[in-house]
C-alpha positions as protocol buffer text, in pm:
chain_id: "A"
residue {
  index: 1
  type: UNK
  ca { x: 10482 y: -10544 z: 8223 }
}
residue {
  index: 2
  type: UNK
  ca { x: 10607 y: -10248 z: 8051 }
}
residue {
  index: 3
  type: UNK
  ca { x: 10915 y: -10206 z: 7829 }
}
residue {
  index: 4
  type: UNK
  ca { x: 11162 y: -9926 z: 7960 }
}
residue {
  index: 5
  type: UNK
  ca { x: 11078 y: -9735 z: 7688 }
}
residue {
  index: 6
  type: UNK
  ca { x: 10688 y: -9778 z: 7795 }
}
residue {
  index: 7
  type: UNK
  ca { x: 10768 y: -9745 z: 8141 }
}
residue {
  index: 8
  type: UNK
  ca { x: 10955 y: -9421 z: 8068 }
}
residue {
  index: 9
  type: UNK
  ca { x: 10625 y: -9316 z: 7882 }
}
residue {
  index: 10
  type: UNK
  ca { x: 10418 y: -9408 z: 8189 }
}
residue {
  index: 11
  type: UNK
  ca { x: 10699 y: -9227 z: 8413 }
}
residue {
  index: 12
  type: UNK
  ca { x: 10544 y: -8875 z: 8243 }
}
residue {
  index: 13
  type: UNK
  ca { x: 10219 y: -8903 z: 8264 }
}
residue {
  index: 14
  type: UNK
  ca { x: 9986 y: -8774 z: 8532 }
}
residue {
  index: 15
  type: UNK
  ca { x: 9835 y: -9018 z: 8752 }
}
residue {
  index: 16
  type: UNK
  ca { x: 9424 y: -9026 z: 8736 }
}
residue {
  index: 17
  type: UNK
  ca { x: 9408 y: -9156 z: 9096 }
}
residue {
  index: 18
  type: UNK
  ca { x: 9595 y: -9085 z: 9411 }
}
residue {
  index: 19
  type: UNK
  ca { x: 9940 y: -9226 z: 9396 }
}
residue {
  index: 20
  type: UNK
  ca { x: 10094 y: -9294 z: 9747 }
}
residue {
  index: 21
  type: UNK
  ca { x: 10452 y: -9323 z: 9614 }
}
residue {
  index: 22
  type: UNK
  ca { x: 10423 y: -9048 z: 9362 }
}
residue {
  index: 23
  type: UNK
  ca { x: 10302 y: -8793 z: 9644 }
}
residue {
  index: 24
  type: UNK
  ca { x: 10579 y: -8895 z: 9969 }
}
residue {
  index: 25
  type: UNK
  ca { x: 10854 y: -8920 z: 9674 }
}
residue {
  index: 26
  type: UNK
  ca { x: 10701 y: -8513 z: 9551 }
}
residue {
  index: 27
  type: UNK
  ca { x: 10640 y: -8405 z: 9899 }
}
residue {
  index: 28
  type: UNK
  ca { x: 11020 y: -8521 z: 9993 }
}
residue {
  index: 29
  type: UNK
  ca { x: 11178 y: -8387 z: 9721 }
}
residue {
  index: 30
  type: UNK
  ca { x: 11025 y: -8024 z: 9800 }
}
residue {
  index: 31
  type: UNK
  ca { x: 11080 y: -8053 z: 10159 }
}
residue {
  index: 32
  type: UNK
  ca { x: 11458 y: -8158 z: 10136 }
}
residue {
  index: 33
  type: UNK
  ca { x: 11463 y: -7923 z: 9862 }
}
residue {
  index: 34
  type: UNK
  ca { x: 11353 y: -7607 z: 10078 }
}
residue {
  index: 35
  type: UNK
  ca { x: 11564 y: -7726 z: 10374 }
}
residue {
  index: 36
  type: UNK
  ca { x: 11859 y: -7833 z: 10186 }
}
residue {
  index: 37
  type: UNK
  ca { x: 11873 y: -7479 z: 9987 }
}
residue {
  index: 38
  type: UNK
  ca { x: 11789 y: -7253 z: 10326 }
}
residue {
  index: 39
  type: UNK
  ca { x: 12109 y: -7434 z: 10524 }
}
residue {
  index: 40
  type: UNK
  ca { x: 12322 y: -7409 z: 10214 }
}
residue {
  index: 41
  type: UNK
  ca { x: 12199 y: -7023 z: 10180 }
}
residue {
  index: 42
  type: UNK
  ca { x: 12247 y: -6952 z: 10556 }
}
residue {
  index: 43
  type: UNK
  ca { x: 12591 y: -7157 z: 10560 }
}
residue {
  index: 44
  type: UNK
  ca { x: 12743 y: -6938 z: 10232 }
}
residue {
  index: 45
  type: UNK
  ca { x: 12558 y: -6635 z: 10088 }
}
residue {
  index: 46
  type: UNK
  ca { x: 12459 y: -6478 z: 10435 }
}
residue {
  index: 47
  type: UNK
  ca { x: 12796 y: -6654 z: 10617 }
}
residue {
  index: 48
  type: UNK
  ca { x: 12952 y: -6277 z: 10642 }
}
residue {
  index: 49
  type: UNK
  ca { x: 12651 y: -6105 z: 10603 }
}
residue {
  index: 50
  type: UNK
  ca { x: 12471 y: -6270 z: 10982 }
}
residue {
  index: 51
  type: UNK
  ca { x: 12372 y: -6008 z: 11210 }
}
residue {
  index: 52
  type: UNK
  ca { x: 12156 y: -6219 z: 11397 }
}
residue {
  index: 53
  type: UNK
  ca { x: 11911 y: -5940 z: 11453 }
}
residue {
  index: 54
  type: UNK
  ca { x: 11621 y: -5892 z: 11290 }
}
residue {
  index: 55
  type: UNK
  ca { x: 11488 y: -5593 z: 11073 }
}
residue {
  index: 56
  type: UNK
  ca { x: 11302 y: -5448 z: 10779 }
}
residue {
  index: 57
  type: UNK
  ca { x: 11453 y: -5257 z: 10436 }
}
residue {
  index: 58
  type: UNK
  ca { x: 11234 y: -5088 z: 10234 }
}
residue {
  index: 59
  type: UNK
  ca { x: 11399 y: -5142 z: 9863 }
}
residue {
  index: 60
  type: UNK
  ca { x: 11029 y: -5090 z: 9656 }
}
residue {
  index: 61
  type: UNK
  ca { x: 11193 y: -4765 z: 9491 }
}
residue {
  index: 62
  type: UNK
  ca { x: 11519 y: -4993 z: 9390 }
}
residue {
  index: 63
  type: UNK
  ca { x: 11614 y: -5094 z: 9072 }
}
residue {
  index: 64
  type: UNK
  ca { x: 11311 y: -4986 z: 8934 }
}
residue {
  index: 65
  type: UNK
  ca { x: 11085 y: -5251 z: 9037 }
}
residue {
  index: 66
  type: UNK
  ca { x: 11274 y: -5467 z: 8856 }
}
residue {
  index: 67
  type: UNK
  ca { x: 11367 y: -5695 z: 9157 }
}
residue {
  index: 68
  type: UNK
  ca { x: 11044 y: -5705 z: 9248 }
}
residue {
  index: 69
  type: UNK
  ca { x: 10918 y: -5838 z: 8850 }
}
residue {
  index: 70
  type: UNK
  ca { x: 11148 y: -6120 z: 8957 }
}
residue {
  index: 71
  type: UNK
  ca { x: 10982 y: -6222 z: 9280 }
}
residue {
  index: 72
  type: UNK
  ca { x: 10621 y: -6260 z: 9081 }
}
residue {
  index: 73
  type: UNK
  ca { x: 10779 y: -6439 z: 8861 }
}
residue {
  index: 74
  type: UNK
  ca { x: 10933 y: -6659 z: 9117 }
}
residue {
  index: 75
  type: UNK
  ca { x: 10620 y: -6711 z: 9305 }
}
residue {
  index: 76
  type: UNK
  ca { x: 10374 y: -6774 z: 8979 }
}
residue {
  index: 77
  type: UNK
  ca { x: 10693 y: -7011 z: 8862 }
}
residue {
  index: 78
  type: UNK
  ca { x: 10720 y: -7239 z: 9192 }
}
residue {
  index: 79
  type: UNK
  ca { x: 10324 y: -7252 z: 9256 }
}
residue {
  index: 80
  type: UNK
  ca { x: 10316 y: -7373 z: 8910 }
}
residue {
  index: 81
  type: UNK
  ca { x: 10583 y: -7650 z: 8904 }
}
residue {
  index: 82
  type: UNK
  ca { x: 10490 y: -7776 z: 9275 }
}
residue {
  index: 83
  type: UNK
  ca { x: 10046 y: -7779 z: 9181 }
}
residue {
  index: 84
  type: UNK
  ca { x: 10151 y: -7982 z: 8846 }
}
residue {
  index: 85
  type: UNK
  ca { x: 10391 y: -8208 z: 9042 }
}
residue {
  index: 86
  type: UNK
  ca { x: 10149 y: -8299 z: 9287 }
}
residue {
  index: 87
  type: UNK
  ca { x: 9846 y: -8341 z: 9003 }
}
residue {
  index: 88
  type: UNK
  ca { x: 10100 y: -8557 z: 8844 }
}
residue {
  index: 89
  type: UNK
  ca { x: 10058 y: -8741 z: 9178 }
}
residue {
  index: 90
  type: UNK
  ca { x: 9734 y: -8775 z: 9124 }
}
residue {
  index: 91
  type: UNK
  ca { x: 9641 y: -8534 z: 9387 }
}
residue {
  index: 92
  type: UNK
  ca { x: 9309 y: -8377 z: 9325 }
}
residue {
  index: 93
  type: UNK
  ca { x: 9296 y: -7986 z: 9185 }
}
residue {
  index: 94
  type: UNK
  ca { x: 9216 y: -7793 z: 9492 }
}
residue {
  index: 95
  type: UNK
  ca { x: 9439 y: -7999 z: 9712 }
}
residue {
  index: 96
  type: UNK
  ca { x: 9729 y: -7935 z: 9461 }
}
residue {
  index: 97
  type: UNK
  ca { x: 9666 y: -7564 z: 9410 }
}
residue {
  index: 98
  type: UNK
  ca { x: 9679 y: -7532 z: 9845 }
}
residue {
  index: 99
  type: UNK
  ca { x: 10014 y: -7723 z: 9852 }
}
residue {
  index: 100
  type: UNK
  ca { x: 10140 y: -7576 z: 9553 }
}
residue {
  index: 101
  type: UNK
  ca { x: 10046 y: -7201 z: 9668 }
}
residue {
  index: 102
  type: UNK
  ca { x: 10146 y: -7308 z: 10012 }
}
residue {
  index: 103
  type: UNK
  ca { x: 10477 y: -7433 z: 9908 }
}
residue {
  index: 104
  type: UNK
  ca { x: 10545 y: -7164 z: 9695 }
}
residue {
  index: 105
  type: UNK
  ca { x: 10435 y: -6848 z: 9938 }
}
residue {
  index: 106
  type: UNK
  ca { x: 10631 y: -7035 z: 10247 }
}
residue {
  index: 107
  type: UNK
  ca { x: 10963 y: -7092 z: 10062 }
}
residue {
  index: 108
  type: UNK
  ca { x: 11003 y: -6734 z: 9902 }
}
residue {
  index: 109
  type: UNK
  ca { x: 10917 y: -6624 z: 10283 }
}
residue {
  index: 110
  type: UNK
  ca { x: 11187 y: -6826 z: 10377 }
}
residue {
  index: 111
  type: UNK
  ca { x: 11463 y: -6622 z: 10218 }
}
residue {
  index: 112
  type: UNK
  ca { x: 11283 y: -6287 z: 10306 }
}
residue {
  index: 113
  type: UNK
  ca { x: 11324 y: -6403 z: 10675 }
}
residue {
  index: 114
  type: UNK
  ca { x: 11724 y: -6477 z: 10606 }
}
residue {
  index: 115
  type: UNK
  ca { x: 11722 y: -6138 z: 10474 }
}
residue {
  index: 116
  type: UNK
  ca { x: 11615 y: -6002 z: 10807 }
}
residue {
  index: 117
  type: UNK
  ca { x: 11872 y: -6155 z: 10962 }
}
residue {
  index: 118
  type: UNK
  ca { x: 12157 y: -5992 z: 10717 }
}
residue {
  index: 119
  type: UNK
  ca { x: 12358 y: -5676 z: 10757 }
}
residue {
  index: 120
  type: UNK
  ca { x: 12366 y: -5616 z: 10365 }
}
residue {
  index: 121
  type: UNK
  ca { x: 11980 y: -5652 z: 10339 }
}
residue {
  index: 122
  type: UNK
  ca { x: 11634 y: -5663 z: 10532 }
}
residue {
  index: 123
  type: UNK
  ca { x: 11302 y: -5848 z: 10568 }
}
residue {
  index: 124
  type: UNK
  ca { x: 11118 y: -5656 z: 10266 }
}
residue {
  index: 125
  type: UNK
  ca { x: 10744 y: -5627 z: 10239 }
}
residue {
  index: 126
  type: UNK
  ca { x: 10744 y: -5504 z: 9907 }
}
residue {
  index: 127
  type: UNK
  ca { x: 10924 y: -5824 z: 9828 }
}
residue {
  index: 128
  type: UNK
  ca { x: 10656 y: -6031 z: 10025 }
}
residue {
  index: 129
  type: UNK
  ca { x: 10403 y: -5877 z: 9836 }
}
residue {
  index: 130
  type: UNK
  ca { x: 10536 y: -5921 z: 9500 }
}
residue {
  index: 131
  type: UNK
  ca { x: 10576 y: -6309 z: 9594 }
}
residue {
  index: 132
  type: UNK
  ca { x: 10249 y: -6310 z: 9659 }
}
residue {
  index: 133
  type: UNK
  ca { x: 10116 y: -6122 z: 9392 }
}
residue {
  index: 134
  type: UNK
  ca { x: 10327 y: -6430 z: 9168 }
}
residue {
  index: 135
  type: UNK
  ca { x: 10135 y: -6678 z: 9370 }
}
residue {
  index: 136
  type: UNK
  ca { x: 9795 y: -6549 z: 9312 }
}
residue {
  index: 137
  type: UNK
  ca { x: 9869 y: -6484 z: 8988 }
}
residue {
  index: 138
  type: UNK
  ca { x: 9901 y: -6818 z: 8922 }
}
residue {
  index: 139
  type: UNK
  ca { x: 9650 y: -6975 z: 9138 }
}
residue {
  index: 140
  type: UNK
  ca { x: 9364 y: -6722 z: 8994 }
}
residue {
  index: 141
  type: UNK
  ca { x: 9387 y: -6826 z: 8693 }
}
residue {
  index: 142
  type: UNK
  ca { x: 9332 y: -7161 z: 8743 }
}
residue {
  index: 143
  type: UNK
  ca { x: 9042 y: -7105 z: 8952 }
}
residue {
  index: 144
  type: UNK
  ca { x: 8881 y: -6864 z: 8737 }
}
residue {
  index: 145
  type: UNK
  ca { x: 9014 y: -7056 z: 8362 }
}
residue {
  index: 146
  type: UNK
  ca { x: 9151 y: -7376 z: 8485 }
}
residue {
  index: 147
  type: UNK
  ca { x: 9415 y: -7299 z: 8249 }
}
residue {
  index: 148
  type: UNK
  ca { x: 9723 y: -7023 z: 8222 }
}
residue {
  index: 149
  type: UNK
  ca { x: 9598 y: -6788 z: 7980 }
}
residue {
  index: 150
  type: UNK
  ca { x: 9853 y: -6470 z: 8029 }
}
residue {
  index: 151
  type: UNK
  ca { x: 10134 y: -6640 z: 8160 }
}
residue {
  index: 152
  type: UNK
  ca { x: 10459 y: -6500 z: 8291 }
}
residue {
  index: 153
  type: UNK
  ca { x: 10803 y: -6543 z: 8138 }
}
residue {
  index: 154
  type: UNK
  ca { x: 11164 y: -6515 z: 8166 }
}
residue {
  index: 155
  type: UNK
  ca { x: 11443 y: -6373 z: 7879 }
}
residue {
  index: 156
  type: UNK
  ca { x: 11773 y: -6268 z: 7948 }
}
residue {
  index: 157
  type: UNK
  ca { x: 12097 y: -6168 z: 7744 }
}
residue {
  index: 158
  type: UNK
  ca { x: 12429 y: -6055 z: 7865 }
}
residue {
  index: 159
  type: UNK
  ca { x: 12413 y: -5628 z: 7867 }
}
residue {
  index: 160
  type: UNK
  ca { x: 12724 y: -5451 z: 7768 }
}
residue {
  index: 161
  type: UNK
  ca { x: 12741 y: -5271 z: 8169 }
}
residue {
  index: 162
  type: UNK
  ca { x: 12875 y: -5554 z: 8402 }
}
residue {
  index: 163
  type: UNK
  ca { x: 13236 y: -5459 z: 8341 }
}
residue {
  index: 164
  type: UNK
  ca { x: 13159 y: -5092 z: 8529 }
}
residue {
  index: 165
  type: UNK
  ca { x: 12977 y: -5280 z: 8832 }
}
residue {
  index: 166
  type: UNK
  ca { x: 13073 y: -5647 z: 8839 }
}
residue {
  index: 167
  type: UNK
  ca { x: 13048 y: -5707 z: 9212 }
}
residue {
  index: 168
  type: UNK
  ca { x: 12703 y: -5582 z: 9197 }
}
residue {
  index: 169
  type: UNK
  ca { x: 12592 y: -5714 z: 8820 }
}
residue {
  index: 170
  type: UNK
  ca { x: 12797 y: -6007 z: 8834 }
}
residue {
  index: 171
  type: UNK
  ca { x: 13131 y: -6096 z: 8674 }
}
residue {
  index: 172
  type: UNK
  ca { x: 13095 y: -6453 z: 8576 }
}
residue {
  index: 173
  type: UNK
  ca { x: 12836 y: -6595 z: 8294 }
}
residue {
  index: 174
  type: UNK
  ca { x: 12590 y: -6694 z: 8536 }
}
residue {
  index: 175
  type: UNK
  ca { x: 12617 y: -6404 z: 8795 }
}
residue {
  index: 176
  type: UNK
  ca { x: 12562 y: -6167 z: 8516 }
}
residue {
  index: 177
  type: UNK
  ca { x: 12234 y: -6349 z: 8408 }
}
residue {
  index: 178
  type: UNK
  ca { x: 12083 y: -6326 z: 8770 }
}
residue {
  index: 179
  type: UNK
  ca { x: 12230 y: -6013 z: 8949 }
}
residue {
  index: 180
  type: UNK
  ca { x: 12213 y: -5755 z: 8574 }
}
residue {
  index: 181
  type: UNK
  ca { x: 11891 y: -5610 z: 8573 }
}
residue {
  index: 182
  type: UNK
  ca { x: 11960 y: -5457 z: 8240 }
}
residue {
  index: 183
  type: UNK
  ca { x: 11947 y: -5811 z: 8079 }
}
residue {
  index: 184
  type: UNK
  ca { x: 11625 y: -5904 z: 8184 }
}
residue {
  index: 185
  type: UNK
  ca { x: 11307 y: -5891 z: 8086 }
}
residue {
  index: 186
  type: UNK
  ca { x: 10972 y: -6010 z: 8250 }
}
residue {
  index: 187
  type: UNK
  ca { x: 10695 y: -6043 z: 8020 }
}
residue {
  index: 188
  type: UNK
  ca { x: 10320 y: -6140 z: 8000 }
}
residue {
  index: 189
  type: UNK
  ca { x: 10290 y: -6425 z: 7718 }
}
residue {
  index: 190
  type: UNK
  ca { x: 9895 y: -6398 z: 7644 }
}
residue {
  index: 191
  type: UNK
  ca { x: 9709 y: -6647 z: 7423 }
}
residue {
  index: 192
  type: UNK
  ca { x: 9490 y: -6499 z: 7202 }
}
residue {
  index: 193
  type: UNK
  ca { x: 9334 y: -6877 z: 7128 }
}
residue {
  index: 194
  type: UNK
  ca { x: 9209 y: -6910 z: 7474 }
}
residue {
  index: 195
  type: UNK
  ca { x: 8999 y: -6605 z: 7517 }
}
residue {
  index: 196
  type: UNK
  ca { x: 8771 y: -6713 z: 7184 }
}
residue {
  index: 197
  type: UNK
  ca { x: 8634 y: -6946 z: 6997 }
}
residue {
  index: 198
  type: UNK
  ca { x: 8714 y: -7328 z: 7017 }
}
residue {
  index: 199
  type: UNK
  ca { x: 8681 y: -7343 z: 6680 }
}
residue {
  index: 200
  type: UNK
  ca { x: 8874 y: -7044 z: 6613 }
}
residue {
  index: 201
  type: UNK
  ca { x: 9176 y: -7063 z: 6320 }
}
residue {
  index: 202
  type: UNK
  ca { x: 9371 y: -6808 z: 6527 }
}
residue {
  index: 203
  type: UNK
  ca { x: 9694 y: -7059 z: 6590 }
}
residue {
  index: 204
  type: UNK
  ca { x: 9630 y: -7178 z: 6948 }
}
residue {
  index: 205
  type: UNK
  ca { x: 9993 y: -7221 z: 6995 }
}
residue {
  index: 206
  type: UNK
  ca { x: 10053 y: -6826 z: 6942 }
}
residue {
  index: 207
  type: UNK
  ca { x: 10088 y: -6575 z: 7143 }
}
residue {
  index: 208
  type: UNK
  ca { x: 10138 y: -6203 z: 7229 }
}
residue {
  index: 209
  type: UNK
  ca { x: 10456 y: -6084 z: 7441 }
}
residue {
  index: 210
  type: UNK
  ca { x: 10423 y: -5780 z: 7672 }
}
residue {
  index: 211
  type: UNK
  ca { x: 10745 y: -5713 z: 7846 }
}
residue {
  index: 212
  type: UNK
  ca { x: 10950 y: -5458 z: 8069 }
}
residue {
  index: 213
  type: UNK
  ca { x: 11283 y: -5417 z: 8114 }
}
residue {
  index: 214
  type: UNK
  ca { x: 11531 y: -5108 z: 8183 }
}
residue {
  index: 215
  type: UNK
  ca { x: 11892 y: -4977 z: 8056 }
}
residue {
  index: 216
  type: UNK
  ca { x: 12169 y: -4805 z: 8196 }
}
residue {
  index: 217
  type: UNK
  ca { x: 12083 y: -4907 z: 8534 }
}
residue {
  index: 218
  type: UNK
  ca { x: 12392 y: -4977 z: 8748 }
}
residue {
  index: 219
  type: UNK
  ca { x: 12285 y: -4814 z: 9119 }
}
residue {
  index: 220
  type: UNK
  ca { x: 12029 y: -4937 z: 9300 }
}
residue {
  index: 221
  type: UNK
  ca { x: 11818 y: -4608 z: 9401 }
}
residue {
  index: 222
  type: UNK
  ca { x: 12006 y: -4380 z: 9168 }
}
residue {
  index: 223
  type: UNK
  ca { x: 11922 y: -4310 z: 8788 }
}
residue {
  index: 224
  type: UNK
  ca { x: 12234 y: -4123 z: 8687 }
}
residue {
  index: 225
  type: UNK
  ca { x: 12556 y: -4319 z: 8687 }
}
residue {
  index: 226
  type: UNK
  ca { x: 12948 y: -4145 z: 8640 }
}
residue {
  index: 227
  type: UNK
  ca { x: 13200 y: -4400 z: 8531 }
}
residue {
  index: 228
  type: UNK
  ca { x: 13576 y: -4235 z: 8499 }
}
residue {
  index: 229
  type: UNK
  ca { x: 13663 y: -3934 z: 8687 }
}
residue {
  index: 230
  type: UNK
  ca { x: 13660 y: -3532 z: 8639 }
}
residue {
  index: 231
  type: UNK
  ca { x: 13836 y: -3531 z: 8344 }
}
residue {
  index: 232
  type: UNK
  ca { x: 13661 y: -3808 z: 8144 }
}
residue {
  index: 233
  type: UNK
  ca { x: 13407 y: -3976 z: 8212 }
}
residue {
  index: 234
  type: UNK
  ca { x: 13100 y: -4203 z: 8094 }
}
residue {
  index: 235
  type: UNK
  ca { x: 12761 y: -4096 z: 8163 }
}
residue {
  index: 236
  type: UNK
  ca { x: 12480 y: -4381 z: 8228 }
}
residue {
  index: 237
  type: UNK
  ca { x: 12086 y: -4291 z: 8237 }
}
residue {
  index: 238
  type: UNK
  ca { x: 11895 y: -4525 z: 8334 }
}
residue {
  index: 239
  type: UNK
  ca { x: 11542 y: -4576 z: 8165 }
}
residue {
  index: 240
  type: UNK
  ca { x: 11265 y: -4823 z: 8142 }
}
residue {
  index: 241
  type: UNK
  ca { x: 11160 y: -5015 z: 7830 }
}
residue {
  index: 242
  type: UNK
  ca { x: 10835 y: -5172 z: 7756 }
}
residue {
  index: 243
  type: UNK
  ca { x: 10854 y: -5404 z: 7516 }
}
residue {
  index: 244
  type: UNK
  ca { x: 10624 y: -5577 z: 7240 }
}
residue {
  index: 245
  type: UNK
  ca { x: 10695 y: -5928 z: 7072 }
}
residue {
  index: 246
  type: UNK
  ca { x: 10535 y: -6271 z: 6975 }
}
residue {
  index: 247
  type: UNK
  ca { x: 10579 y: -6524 z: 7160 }
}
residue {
  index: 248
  type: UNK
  ca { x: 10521 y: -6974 z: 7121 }
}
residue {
  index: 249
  type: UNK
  ca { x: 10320 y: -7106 z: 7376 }
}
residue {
  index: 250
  type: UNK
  ca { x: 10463 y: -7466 z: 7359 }
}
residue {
  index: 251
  type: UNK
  ca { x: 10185 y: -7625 z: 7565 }
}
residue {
  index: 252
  type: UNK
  ca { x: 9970 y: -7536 z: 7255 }
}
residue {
  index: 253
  type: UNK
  ca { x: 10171 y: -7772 z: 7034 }
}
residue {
  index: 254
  type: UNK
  ca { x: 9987 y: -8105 z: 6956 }
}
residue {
  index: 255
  type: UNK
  ca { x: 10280 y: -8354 z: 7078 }
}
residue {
  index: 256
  type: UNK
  ca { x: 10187 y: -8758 z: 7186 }
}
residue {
  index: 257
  type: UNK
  ca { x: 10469 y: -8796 z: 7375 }
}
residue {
  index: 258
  type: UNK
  ca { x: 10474 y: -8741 z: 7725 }
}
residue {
  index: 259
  type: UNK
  ca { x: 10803 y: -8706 z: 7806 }
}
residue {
  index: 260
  type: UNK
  ca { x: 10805 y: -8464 z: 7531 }
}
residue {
  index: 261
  type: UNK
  ca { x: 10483 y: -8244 z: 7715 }
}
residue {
  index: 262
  type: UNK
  ca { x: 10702 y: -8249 z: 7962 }
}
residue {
  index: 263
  type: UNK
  ca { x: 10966 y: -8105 z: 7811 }
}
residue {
  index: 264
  type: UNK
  ca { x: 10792 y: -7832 z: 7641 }
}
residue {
  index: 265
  type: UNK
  ca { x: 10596 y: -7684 z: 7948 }
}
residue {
  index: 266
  type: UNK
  ca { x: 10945 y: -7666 z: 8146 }
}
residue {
  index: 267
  type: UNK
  ca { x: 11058 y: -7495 z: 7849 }
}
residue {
  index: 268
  type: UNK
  ca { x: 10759 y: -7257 z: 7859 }
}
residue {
  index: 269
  type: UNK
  ca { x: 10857 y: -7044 z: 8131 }
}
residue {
  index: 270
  type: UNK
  ca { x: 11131 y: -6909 z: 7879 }
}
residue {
  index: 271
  type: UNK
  ca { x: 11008 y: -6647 z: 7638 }
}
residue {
  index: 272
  type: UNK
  ca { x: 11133 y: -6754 z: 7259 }
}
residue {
  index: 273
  type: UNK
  ca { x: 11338 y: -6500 z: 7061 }
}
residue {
  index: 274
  type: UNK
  ca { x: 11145 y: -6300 z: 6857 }
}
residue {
  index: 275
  type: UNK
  ca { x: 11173 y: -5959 z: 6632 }
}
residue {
  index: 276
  type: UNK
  ca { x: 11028 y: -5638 z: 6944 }
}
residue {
  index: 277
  type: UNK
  ca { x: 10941 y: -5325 z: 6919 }
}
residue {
  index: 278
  type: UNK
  ca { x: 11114 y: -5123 z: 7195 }
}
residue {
  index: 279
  type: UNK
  ca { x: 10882 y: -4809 z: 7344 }
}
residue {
  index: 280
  type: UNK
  ca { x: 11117 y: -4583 z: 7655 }
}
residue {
  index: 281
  type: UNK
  ca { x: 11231 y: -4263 z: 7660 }
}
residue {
  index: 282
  type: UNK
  ca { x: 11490 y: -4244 z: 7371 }
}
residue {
  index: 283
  type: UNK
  ca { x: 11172 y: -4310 z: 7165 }
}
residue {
  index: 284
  type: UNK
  ca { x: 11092 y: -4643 z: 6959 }
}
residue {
  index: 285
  type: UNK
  ca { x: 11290 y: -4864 z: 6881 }
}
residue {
  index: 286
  type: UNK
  ca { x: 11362 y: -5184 z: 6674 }
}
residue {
  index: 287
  type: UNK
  ca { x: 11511 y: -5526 z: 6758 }
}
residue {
  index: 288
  type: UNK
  ca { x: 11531 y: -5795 z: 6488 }
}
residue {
  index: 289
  type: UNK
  ca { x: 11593 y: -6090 z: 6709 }
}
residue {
  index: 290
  type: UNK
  ca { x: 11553 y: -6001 z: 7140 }
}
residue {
  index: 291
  type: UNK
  ca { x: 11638 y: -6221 z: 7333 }
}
């Protein structure tokens, strides 16, 4: 019989054969999941917005493809967490990578069909594609690796523009780090490690941070923004930034504990502050610690 702290241990680690109880408990907890979040959704974010009738928006040209950064992410992120929840099942790969992919693709569909059913927004194939795009993204590279070798991650800070927009970049903590564009970045986290040698010295647990973000953007379409009126006034021009960091891949550290893998590949979705270089239009630029 285990101790608890053994049968916490054992809690964390994958199963090598199929688990019955491990994959109804996994496959209820993402179906009550997705249904619980869609009602909730439907009952308070789209409560004013209902129209009832369905129809398209094209938004690809909005916010700079920023938006649509976030719905890779959001597919590569779900596929991920929903394949390695089901292999810690002890489902086999291919079976996890369907349900996983499946999972991922159908819920992210599921708010793009709520959106076609709101006044304020639209079903969007540009956002169906960039959910897909997050899914295969994912999925590829474990067929073609059977590991994440360019993985994509998540950083955010609070920008200094909310206060000119709030009910459209948010006016609370949270609502500021989901709805302002202009304090996220999306980056590609690749491992230099896993493209050479096993017995390379390169540190397996670093890696290279490619990332894109813009400033100054407070419309959704438009690149110039006027804040104040005729007689004075503040002047906002939007831009993109492409930016170049380090980045920890914490899957790379050598850890025993499983609880403790765990921990560090939920954490690994979250790009580390590092020094970047900063490459847009006002030039290059220099940032000692971005977040």
């Amino acid at each position: 019989m285990y101790s608890s702290v053994q049968g916490q241990t054992h809690f964390f680690e994958r199963d090598t054969s199929f688990n019955k109880s491990r994959v109804i408990g996994t496959s209820t907890a993402v179906g009550a999941f997705w249904v619980g979040s869609i009602i909730a959704l439907k009952e308070v974010w789209y409560k004013d917005s209902w129209s009832g009738e369905f129809h398209t928006f094209n938004d690809a040209s909005q916010w700079m493809q920023m938006d649509k950064a976030g719905h890779v992410f959001a597919g590569s992120f779900i596929t991920d967490n929903v394949y390695h929840t089901y292999r810690w099942s002890g489902l086999n790969k291919s079976t996890s990578l369907i349900l996983g992919a499946t999972a991922s693709f159908g819920y992210l569909s599921s708010f793009e069909i709520l959106d076609g059913f709101s006044d304020e927004w639209g079903f969007s194939w540009s956002d169906l594609t960039a959910n897909s795009i997050g899914v295969g993204w994912f999925t590829a590279q474990e067929l073609l690796w059977d590991e994440q070798r360019i993985k994509l991650k998540f950083s955010a800070h609070l920008s200094p523009y909310a206060k000119y927009r709030p009910n459209v970049l948010g006016s609370s903590f949270s609502e500021r780090l989901l709805k302002d564009y202009n304090g996220q970045t999306y980056w590609l986290s690749i491992n230099p490690s896993m493209f050479m040698s096993s017995i390379t010295r390169f540190p397996k647990w670093l890696s290279i941070g490619l990332g894109y973000s813009v400033d100054e953007k407070l419309r959704g379409v438009e690149n110039t923004y006027y804040y104040g009126n005729s007689e004075s006034h503040e002047v906002f021009i939007a831009r993109r930034q492409y930016l170049f960091s380090l980045d920890v891949d914490l899957t790379r550290i050598p850890v025993k504990k499983p609880w403790l893998k765990t921990l560090f590949k939920t954490l690994n979705h979250i790009k580390l502050p590092f020094p970047a270089v900063e490459f847009s239009t006002n030039g290059i630029g220099f940032h000692n610690l971005y977040f």
